[in-house]
MDTraj code that builds the backbone (N, CA, C; nanometers):
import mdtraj as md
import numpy as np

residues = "UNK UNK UNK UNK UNK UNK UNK UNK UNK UNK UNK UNK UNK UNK UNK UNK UNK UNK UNK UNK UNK UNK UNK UNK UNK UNK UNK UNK UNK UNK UNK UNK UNK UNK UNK UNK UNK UNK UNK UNK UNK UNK UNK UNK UNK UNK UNK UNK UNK UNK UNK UNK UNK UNK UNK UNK UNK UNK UNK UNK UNK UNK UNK UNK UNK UNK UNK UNK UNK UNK UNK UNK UNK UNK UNK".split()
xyz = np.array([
    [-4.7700, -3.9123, 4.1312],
    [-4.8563, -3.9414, 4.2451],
    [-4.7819, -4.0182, 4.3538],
    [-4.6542, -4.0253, 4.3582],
    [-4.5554, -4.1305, 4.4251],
    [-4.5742, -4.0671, 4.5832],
    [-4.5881, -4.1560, 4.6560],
    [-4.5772, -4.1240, 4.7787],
    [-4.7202, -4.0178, 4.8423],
    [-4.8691, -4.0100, 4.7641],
    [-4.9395, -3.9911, 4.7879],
    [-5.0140, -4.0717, 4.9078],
    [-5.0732, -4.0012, 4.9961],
    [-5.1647, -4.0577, 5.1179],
    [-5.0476, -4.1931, 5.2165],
    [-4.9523, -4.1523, 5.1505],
    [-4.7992, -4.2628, 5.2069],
    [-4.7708, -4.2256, 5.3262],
    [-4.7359, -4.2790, 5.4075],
    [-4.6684, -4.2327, 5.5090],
    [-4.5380, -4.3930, 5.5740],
    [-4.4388, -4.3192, 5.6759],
    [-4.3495, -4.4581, 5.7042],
    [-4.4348, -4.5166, 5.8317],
    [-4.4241, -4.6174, 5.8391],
    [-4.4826, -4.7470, 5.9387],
    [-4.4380, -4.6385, 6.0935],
    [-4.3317, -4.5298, 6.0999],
    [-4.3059, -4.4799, 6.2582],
    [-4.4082, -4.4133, 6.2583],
    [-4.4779, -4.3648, 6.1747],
    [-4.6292, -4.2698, 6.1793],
    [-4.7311, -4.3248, 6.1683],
    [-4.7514, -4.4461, 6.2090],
    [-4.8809, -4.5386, 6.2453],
    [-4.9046, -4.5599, 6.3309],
    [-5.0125, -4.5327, 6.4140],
    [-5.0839, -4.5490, 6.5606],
    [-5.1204, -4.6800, 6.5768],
    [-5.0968, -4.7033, 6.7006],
    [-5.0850, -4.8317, 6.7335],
    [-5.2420, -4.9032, 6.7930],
    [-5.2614, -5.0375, 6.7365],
    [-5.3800, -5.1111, 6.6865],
    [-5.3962, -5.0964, 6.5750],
    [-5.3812, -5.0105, 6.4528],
    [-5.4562, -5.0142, 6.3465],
    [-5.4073, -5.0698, 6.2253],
    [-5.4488, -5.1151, 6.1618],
    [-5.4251, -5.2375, 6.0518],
    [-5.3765, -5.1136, 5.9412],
    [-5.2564, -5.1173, 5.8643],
    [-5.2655, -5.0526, 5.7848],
    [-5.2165, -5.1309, 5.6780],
    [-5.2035, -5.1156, 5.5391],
    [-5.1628, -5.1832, 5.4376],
    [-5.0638, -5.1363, 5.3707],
    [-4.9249, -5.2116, 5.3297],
    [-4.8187, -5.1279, 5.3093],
    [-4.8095, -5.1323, 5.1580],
    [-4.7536, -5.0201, 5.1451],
    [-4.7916, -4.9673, 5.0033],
    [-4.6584, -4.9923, 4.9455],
    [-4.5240, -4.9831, 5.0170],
    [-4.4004, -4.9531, 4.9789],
    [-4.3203, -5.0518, 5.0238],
    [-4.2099, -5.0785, 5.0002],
    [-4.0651, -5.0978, 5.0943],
    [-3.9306, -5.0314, 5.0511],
    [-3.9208, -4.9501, 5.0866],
    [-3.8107, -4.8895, 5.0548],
    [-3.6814, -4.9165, 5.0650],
    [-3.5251, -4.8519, 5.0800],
    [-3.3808, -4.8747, 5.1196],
    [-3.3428, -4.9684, 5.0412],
    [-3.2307, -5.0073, 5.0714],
    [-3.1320, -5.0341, 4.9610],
    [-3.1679, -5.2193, 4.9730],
    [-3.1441, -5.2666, 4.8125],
    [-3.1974, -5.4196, 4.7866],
    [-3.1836, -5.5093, 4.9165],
    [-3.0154, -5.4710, 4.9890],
    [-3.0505, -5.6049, 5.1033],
    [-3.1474, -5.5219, 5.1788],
    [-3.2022, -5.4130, 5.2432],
    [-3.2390, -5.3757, 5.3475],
    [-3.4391, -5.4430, 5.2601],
    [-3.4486, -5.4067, 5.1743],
    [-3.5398, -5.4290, 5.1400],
    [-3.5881, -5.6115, 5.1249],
    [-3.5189, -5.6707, 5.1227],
    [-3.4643, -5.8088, 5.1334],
    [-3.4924, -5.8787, 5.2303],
    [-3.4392, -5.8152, 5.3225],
    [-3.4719, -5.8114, 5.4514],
    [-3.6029, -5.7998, 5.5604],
    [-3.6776, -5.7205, 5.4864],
    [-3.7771, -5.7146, 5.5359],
    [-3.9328, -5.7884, 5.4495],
    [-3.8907, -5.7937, 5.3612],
    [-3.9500, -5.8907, 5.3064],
    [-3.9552, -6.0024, 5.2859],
    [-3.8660, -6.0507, 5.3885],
    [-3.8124, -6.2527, 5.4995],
    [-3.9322, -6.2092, 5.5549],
    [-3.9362, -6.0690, 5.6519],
    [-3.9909, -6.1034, 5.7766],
    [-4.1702, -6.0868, 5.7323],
    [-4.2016, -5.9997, 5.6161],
    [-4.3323, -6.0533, 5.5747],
    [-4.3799, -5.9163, 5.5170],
    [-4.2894, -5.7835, 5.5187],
    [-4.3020, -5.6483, 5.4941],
    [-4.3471, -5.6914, 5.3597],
    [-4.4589, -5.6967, 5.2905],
    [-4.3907, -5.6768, 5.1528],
    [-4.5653, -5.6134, 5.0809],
    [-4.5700, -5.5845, 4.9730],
    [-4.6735, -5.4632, 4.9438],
    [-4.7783, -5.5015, 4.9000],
    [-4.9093, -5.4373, 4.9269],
    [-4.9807, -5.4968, 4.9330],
    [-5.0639, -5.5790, 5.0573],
    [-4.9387, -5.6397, 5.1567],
    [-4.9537, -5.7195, 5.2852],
    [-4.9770, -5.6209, 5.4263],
    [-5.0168, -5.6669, 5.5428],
    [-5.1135, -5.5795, 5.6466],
    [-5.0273, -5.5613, 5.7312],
    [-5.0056, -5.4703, 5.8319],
    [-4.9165, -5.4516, 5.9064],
    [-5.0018, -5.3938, 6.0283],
    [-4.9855, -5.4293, 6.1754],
    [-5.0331, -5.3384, 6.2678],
    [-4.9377, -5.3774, 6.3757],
    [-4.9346, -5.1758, 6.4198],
    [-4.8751, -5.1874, 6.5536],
    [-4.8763, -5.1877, 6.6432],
    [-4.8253, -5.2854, 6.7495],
    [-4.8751, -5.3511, 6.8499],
    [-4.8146, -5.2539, 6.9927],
    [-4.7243, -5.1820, 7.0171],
    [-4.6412, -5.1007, 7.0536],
    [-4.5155, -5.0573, 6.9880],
    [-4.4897, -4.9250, 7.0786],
    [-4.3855, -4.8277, 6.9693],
    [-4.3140, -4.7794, 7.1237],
    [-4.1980, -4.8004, 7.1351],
    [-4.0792, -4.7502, 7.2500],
    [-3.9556, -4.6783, 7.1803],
    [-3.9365, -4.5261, 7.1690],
    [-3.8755, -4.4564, 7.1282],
    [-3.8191, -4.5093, 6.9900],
    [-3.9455, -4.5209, 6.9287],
    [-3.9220, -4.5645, 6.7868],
    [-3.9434, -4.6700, 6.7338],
    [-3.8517, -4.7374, 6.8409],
    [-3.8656, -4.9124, 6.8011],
    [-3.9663, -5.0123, 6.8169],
    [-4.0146, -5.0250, 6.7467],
    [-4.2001, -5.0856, 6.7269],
    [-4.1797, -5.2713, 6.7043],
    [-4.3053, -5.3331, 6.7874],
    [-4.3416, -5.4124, 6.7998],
    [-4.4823, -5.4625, 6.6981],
    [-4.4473, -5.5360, 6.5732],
    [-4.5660, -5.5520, 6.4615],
    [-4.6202, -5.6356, 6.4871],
    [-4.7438, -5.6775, 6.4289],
    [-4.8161, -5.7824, 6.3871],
    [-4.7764, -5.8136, 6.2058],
    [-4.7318, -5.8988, 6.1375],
    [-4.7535, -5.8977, 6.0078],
    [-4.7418, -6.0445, 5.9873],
    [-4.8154, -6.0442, 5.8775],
    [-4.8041, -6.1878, 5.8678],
    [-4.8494, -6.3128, 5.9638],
    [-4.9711, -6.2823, 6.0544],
    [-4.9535, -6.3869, 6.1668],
    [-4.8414, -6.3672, 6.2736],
    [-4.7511, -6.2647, 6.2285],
    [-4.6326, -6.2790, 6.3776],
    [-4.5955, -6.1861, 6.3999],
    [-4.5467, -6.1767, 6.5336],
    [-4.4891, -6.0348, 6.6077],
    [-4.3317, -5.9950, 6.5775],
    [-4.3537, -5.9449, 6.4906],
    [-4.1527, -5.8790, 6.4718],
    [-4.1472, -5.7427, 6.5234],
    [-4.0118, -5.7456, 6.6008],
    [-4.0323, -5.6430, 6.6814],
    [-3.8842, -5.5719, 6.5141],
    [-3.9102, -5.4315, 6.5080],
    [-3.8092, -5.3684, 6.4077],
    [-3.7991, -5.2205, 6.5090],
    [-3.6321, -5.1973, 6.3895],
    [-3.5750, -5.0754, 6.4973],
    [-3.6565, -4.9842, 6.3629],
    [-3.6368, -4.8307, 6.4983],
    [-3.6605, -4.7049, 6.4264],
    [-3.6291, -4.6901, 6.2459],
    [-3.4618, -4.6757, 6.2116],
    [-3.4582, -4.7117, 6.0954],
    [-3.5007, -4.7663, 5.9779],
    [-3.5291, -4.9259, 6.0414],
    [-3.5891, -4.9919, 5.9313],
    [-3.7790, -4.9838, 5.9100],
    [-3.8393, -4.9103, 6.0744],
    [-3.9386, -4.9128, 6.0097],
    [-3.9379, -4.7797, 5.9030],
    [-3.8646, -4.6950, 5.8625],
    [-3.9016, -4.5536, 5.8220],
    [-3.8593, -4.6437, 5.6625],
    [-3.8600, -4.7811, 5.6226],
    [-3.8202, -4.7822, 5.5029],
    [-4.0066, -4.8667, 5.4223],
    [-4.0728, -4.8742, 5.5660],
    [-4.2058, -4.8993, 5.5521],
    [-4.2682, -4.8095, 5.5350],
    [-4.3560, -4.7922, 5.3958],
    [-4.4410, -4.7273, 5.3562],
    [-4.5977, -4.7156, 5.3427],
    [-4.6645, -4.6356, 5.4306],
    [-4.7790, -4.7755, 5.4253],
    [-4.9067, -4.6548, 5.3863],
])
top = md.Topology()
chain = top.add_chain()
for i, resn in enumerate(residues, 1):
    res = top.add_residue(resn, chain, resSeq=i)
    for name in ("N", "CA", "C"):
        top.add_atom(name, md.element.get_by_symbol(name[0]), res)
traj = md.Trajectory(xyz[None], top)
């Protein structure tokens, strides 16, 4: 059932609260984003998206992440 109703955080429309299911990429990349508050289970919404590179809400704060690392968000 892996990766059912999943999709990455670049395929989330912006305002809507979604809940991330995943974090994917390799331990530091995953590491990494789970400083900034990515982590599963926890809410994510996007606030704007400029050729990829998206501006979040998580956690109480605005992290802006590149294209790449959001596609390792699963939500």
């Amino acid at each position: 059932m892996e990766g059912v109703g999943c999709m990455p955080l670049t395929m989330a429309r912006e305002g809507e609260e979604n809940v991330i299911k995943k974090v994917g990429g390799k331990e530091e990349t995953r590491q990494f984003l789970e400083n900034l508050g990515f982590v599963s289970g926890g809410t994510v919404t996007v606030i704007s998206e400029i050729n990829g590179n998206m501006i979040v809400n998580v956690k109480d704060s605005r992290v802006a992440i590149g294209k790449d690392m959001a596609n390792h968000i699963m939500v």
